[in-house]
C-alpha positions in Angstrom: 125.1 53.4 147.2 123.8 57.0 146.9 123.1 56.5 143.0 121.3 53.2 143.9 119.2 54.9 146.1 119.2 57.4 143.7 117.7 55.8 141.4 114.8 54.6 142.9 114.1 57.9 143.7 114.0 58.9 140.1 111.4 56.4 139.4 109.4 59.2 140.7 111.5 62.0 139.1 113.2 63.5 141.5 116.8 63.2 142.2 117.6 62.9 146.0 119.0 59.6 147.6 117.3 60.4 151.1 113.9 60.2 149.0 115.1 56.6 147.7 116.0 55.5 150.8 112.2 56.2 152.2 111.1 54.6 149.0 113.1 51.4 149.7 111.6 51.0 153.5 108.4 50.9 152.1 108.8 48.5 149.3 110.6 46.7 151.8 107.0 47.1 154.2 105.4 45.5 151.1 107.6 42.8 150.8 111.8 42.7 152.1 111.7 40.4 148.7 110.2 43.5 146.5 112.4 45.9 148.0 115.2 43.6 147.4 114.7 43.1 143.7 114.5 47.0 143.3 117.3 47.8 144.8 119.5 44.9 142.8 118.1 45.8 140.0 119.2 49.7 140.2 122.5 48.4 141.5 123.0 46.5 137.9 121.3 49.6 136.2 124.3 51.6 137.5 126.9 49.6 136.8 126.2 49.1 133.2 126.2 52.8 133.1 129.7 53.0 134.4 130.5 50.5 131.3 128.6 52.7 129.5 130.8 55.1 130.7 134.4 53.8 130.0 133.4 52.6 126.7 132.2 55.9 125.3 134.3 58.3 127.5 131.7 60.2 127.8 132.3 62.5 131.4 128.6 63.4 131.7 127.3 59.6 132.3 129.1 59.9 135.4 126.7 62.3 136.5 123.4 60.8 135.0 125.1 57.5 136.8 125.1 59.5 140.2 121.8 61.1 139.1 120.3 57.9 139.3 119.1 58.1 135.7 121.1 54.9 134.6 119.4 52.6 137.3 115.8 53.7 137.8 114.5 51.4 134.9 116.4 48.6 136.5 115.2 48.9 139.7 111.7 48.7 138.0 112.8 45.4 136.8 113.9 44.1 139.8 110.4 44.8 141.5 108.6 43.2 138.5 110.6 40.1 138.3 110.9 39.5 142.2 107.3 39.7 142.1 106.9 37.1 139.8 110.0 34.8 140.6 110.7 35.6 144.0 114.7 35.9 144.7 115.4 32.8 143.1 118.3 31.4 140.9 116.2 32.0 137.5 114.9 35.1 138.7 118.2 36.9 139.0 118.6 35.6 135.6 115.4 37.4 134.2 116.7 40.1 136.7 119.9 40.8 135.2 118.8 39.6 131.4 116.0 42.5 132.2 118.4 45.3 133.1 121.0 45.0 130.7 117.9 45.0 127.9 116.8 47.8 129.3 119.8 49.5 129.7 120.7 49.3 126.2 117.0 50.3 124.8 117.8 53.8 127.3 120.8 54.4 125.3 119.4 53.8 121.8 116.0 56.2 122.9 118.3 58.6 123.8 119.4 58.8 120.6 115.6 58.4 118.8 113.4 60.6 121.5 116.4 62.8 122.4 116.6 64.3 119.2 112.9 65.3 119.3 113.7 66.8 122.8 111.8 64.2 124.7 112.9 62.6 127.9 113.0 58.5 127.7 111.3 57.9 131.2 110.4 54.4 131.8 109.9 53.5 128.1 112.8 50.9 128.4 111.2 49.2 131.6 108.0 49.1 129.7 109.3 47.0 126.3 111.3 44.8 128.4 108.1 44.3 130.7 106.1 43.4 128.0 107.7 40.0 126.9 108.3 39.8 131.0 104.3 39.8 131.5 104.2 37.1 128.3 106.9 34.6 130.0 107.4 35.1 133.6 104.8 33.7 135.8 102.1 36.4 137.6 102.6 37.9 140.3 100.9 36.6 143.4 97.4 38.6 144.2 98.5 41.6 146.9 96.7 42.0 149.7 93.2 44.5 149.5 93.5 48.0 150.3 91.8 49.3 152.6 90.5 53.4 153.3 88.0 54.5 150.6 88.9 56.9 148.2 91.8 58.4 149.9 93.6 55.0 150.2 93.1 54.5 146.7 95.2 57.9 146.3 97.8 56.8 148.6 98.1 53.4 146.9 98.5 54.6 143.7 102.4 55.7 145.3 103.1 52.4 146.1 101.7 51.1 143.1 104.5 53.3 140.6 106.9 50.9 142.0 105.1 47.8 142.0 104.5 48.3 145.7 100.6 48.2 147.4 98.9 49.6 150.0 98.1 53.1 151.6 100.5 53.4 154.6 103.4 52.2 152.3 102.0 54.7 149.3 101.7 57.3 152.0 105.4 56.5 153.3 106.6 57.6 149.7 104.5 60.4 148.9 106.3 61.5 152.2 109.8 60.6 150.7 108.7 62.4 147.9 107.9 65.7 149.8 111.4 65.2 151.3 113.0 65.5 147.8 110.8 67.6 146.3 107.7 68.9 147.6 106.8 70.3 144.0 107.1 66.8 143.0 105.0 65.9 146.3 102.1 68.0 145.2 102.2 67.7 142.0 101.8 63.9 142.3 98.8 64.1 144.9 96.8 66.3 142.2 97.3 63.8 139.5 96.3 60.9 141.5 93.6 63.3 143.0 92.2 64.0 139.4 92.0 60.3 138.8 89.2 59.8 141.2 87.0 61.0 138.0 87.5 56.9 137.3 85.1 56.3 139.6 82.6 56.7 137.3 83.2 54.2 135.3 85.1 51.4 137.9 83.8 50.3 141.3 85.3 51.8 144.0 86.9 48.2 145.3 88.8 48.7 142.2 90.2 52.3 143.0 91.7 51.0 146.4 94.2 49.3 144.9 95.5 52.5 143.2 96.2 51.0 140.0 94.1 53.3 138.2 96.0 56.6 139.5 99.6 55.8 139.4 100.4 56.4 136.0 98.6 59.4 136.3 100.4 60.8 139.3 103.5 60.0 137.2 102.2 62.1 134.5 101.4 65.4 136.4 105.0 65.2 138.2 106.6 64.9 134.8 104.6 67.6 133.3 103.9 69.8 136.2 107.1 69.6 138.1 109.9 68.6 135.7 109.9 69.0 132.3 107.6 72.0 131.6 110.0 75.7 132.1 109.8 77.2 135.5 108.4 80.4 133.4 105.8 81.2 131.3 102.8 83.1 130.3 99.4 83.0 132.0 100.5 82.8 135.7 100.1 79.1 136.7 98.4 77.8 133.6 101.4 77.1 131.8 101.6 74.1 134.0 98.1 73.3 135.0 96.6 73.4 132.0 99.6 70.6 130.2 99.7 68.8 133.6 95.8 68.2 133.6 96.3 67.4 129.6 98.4 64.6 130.6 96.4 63.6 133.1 93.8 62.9 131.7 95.3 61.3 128.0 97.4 58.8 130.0 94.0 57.7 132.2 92.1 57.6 128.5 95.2 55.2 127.2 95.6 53.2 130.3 91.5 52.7 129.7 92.3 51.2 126.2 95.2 49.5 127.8 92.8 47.7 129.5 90.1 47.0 127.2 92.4 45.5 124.7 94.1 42.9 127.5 97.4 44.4 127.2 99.9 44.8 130.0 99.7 48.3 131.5 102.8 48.8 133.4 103.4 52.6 133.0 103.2 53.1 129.3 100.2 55.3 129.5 102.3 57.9 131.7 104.9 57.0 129.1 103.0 58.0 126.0 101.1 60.7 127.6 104.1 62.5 129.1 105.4 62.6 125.2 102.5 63.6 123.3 101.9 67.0 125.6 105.9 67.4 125.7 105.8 67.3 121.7 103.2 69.6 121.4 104.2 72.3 123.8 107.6 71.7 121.8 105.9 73.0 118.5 104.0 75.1 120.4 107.0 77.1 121.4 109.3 76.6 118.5 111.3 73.7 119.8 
């Protein structure tokens, strides 16, 4: 149970099951449904890791299983198809059909982005959301948020996991702090450098948070994961890549939108490996 919790956790990218059980009581303040399907859909994640596991004898997948990293994209499924199907007969179908896609797309980018030294993050969840958007039916409307720019911020927490709302966004930023306050903060000045959007959208728009999740996403994987706990320049070899990201994965989540295409978190996605890549060359990597 503590790698299914795990995992939901590491949608966020931070490895702590107390954080993924904070995550899961808020989903489940969005909807017990919601919260359901994320937690089902890590649960499968993780098991097809194990298989993973005793068909390639391969010891350290039992740790990325217990790490969470085999079931986060699943429990990303599970959200997105309970949304849209509800927990019914042919949505555990889509459910598990989702997952085990997904799953096997994680192992083959491990073996495409690894080599380039680039973690696969949600990329997995995103191709298998794609058709999902195409054939499953949308999701029902969520309810407004409410509390100006700030709830907006606190939305955009519950929005990474398909979740809405402030006190539900502000329940995981929380969990988040719990895990990894590094993760915490650097998540809050992503999403808090994404109120630059309201120059361009109404604020009604903000509330919702949809237009700062991907960008939290983006400064936790930048500033608090993947970049070297070290390096020259005091804080800037952080801020500077974290703001980078920032600010590419709002541009592509702006063209996102403009062309009609499905979001999800592919702008966090691509954004997160372009400024990874180039601090990679940067460095000699």
């Amino acid at each position: 149970m503590r790698a299914v919790l795990t995992s939901l956790a590491q949608i966020y990218l931070v490895p702590s099951w107390m954080t993924g059980l904070v995550i899961a009581v808020a989903l489940a303040l969005v909807s017990p449904v919601l919260a359901a399907g994320a937690v089902l859909g890590a649960a499968v994640g993780c098991g097809l890791g194990l298989l993973f596991l005793r068909c390639s004898a391969c010891s350290a997948r039992l740790a990325q299983v217990r790490e969470g990293l085999w079931g986060y994209n699943g429990a990303l499924i599970g959200a997105l198809v309970t949304a849209r199907c509800g927990l019914s007969l042919p949505g555990l179908g889509w459910l598990l059909l989702g997952v085990c896609c997904a799953v096997g797309l994680q192992w083959l980018l491990e073996g495409v982005v690894g080599r380039a030294g680039l973690p696969v993050l949600t990329a997995p969840f995103c191709a298998v959301g794609m058709v999902y958007a195409l054939v499953l039916p949308p999701a029902g409307a969520s309810e407004g948020a409410v509390g100006g720019v700030l709830g907006g911020v606190a939305s955009a927490f519950a929005q990474v996991s398909l979740g809405s709302g402030w006190l539900p966004g502000l329940l995981i930023l929380l969990g988040l702090a719990l895990g990894s306050w590094r993760a915490a903060a650097w998540g809050l000045g992503g999403a808090a450098v994404s109120v630059v959007c309201l120059l361009a959208i109404p604020l009604a728009e903000f509330h919702t948070g949809v237009w700062s999740y991907c960008a939290l996403l983006a400064a936790i994987a930048v500033g608090a994961t993947f970049t070297p706990p070290q390096g020259r320049g005091g804080g800037n070899h952080r801020v500077i890549p974290a703001t980078a990201a920032v600010a590419l994965a709002l541009l592509i989540q702006a063209a996102m939108t403009l062309a009609g295409w499905p979001v999800l978190t592919w702008p966090f996605v691509l954004a997160t490996w372009v400024v990874l890549a180039v601090q990679g060359l940067r460095h000699g990597r």
